[in-house]
C-alpha positions in Angstrom: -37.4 22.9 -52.7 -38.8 19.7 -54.3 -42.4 19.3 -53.6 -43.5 14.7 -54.3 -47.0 14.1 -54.4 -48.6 10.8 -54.5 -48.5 11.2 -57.8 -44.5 11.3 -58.4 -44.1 8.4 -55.8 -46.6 6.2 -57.2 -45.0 7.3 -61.0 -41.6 6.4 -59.9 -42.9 2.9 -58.2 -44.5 1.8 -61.3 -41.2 3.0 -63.5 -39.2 0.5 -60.9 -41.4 -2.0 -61.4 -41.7 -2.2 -65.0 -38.1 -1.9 -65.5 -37.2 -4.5 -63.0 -39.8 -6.9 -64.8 -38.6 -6.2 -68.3 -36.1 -8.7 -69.7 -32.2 -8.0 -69.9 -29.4 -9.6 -67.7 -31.3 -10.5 -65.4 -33.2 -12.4 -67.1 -30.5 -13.8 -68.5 -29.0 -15.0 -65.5 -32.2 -16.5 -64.1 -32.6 -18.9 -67.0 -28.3 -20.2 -66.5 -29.4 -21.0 -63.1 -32.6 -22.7 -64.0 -30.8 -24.6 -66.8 -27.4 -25.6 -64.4 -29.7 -26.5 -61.5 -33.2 -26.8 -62.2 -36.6 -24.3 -61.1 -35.6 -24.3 -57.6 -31.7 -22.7 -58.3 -33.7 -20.4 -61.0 -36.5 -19.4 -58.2 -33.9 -18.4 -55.9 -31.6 -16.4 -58.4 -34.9 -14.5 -59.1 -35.5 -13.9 -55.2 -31.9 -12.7 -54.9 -32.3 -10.5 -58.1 -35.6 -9.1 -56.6 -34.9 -8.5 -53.3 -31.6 -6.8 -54.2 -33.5 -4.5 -56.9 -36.4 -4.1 -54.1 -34.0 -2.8 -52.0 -32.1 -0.4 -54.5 -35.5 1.3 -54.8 -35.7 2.2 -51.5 -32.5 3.3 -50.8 -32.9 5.6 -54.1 -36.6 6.8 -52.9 -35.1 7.4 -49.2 -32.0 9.6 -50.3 -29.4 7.1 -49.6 -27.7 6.9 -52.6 -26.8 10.8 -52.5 -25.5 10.3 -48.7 -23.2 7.1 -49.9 -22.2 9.3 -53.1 -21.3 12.1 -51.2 -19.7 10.1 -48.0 -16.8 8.0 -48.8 -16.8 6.2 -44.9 -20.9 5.4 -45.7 -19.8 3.9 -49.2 -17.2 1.8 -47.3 -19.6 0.4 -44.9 -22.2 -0.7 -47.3 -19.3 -2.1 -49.8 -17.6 -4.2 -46.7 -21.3 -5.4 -45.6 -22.9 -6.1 -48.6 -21.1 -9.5 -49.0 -21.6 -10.1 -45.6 -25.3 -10.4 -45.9 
């Protein structure tokens, strides 16, 4: 069916990356943060943002994201848990 190489992974790893580290919203919202409540609000907004883009990518690389698209009860349980976390 679909043959990955090291080559597509490490392609698809550096696409994350660079998107993730380009500037958008963010970005945006890292520097409200660090302007309402100073470098330590504005680190953690960009260790939320990063961990929850970290682990976007994995679930997409993994094959998660067609199992919750294409199963309503595994969609529920990661909506109802996500805020939960």
């Amino acid at each position: 069916m679909f043959d990955y190489s090291l080559v597509h992974w490490s392609t698809f790893l550096s696409a994350a990356v660079l998107l993730n580290l380009s500037p958008g919203p963010d970005m945006a919202f890292i520097l409200g943060q660090t302007a309402r409540g100073g470098a330590r609000a504005g680190f953690a907004a960009m260790l939320g943002i990063w961990t929850g883009a970290f682990g976007h990518v994995i679930m997409a690389a993994a094959g998660l994201s067609v199992i919750l698209a294409t199963s309503a009860v595994a969609f529920s349980i990661v909506k109802w848990a996500g805020p939960l976390t």
